[in-house]
N, C-alpha and C positions, 0 to 999 in steps of 0.2 A: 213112600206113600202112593197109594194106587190112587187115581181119581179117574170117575165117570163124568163125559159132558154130554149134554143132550145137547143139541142144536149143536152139534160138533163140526156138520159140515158147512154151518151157518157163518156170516160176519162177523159175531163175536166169537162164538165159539170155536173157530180156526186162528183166530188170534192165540184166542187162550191156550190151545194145545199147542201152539207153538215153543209156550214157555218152559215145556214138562219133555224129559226122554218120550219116547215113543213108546216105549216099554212099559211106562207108568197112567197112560191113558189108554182108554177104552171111549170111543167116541158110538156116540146112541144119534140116531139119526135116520131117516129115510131113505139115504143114500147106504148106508149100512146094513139097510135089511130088518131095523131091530124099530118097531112102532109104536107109539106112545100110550095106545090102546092095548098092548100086549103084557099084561102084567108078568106074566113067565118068561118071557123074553128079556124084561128090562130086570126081573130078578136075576135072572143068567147072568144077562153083563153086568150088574153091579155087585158080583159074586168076587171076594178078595178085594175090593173096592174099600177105602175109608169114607173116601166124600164124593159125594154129587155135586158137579155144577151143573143147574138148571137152568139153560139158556135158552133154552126150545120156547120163539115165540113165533106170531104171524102178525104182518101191519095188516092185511086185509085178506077177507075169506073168498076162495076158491075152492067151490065143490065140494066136497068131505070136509076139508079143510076151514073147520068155522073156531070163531071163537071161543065156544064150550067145547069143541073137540082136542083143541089145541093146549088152550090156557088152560080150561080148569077141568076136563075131566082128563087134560094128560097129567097136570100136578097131584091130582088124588093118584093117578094109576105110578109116576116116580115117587109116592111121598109111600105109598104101601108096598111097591117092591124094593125099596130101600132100605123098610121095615126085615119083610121078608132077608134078606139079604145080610141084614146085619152093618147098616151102613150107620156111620157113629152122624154125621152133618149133610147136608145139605144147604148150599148156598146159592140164592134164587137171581135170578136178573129180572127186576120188573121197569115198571115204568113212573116217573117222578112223581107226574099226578095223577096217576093210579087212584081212582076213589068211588065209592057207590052213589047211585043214585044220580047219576049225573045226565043221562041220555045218550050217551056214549059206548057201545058195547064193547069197543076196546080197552077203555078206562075200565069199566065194570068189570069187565073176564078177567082181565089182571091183576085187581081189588081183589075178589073172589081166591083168585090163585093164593094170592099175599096170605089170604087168612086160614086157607085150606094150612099153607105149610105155619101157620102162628098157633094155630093150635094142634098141632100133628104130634107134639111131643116128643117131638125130635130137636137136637141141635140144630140153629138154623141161621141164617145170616140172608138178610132181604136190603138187594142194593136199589131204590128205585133210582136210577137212573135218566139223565136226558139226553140230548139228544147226542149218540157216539160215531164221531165218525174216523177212518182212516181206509184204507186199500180193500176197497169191495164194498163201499157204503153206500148208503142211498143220498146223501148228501152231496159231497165236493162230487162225486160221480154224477147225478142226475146235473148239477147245477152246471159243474162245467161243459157238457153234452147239449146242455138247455141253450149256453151262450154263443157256444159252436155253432147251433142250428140257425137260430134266429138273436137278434141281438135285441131282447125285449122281454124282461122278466117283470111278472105281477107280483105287486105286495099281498100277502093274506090280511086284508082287511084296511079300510083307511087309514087307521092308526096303529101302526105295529105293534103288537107286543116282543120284548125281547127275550133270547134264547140263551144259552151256554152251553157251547160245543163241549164234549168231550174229546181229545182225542184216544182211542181206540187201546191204544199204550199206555195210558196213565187208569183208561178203565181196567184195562189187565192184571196192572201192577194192586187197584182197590180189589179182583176176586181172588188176585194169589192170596195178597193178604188175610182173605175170608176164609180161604181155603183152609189155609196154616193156624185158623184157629181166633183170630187176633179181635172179629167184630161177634163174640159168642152172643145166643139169643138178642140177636139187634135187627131193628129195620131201622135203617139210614138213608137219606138222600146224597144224588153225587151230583155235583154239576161241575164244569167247568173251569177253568182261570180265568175266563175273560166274558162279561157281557157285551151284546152287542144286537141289532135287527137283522134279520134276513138279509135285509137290501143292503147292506155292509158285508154279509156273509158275498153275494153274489157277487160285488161288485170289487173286491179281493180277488176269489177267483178269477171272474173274469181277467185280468191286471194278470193274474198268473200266468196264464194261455193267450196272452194277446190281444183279447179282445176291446169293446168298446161293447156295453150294457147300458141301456135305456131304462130303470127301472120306474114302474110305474101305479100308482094308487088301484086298487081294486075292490070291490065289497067283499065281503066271504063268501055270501053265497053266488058268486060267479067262481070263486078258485073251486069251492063244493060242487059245481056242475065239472067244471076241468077234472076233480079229481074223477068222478063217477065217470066219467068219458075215457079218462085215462087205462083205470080199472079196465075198463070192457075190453079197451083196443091194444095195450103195449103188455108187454110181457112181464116186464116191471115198471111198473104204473110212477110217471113223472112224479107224480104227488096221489097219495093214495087218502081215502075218506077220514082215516086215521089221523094221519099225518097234517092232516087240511084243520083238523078241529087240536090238535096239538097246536100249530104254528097260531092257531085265530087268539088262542089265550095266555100263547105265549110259554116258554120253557127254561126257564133261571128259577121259581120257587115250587118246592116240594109241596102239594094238599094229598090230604090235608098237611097239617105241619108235621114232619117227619125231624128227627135232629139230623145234624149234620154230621161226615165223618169228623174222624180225630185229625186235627191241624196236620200231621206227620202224614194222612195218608190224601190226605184230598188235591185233586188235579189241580196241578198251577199253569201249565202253559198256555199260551193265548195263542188262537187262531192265526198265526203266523203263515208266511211265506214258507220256510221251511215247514210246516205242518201242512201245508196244502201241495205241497210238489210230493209230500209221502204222500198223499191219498190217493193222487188224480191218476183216472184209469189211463188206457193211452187216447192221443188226441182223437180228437172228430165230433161231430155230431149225430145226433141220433136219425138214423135211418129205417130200413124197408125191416130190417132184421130185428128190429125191436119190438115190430108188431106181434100179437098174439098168432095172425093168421100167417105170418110168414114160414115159411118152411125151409 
């Protein structure tokens, strides 16, 4: 079976092809020359292709690069070369709570995406997702770099809401599965093995790499000024505006309510010590090279 991933050169989508020969993937990506705007181009690659995984997303917009370019007029332009192309599935990676109307043009554009491929009339499989992380994440990465730097991390919001990690590996194992057929015409939620707050996520980490973390109370809209600061000035932004309205309401339930996978396929491991020593980039903290303007 042939499969095409979009966002191939991306954090999930380099996981994913990692599980497939080489010879059986066609990776669609930026780096590849092949754009999400090019309907000819992505008919090309998804030419002898059974399935698409669609993993092409963005946390925050840079230049061209917006959320209707990205999320939903690249999903109409994969969901019609796909067509073109003769591709029997495609199976989407969205976001947990993904939902309209919310004030959120993250949540929005990936709503929108959800329903482009719900009613495309094609085979389809829609994971919404929370938060994944393992080797090249924005997660145990950021976090640990965070602890390195300074030893004083902010809560989003006086009172946490909580999250459920995925690891990266058990998301993998949920799109083979998609791929092979197994979640046909389904939107399902994935979360985690383990609940737990932020400030439990960081203070793990930390404990992994040595440190000692002060973590501390904060409103939202102070992390929301961090995040928009961050955006401007780092190359990849600490905490991006996305990410900042994720963590304020919290990441363990699907909205709206999505069903759950099937018991056989849904992630059990818990944010472990071993799960965080797979993730962590190498040590240090974040430096001069992280900046945008650095050269």
């Amino acid at each position: 079976m042939k499969i095409a991933i979009t966002g191939g050169a991306g954090f999930v989508g380099r996981h994913l092809a990692e599980r497939f020969d080489a010879a059986d993937i066609v990776t669609v990506s930026r780096r590849t020359g092949v754009d999400l705007e090019d309907v000819e181009a992505l008919t090309e690659a998804f030419a002898r292709c059974e399935v698409v995984a669609h993993c092409a997303g963005i946390n925050r917009e840079i230049g061209q690069q917006t959320y209707q370019k990205v999320h939903i007029d690249g999903t109409r332009t994969v969901i019609e070369a796909a067509r073109r192309a003769g591709v029997t599935r495609i199976v989407m990676l969205s976001f947990l709570r993904a939902r309209p109307d919310c004030g959120s043009p993250y949540h929005e554009s990936k709503w929108a995406a959800e329903e482009l491929l719900r009613n495309s009339g094609l085979d389809y499989t829609i994971l919404k997702a929370g938060m994944i992380y393992g080797h090249g994440d924005h997660l145990v990465d950021h976090v640990s770099h965070s602890v390195q730097t300074i030893p004083l991390f902010a809560t989003v919001g006086f009172h946490e809401k909580p999250i459920r990690p995925i690891p990266v590996s058990e998301m993998v194992d949920v799109l083979v599965a998609s791929i092979e057929g197994k979640l046909p015409k389904s939107t399902v939620a994935v979360t985690g093995g383990e609940e737990l707050m932020l400030s439990e996520v960081v203070h793990r980490v930390a404990r992994v790499v040595g440190r000692r973390v002060a973590v501390v109370p904060s409103p939202v809209w102070f992390i929301r000024i961090v995040a928009q600061l961050t955006e401007w000035t780092m190359k990849v932004p600490l905490i991006a505006k996305a990410q900042a309205r994720m963590l304020a309401e919290g990441v363990s339930e699907a909205a709206p309510p999505t069903p759950d996978l099937p018991a056989e396929l849904r992630p059990k491991l818990p944010f472990s010590v071993d799960q965080i020593e797979a993730a962590l980039p190498p040590r240090g903290g974040f430096g001069v090279s992280d900046l945008r303007l650095a050269r």
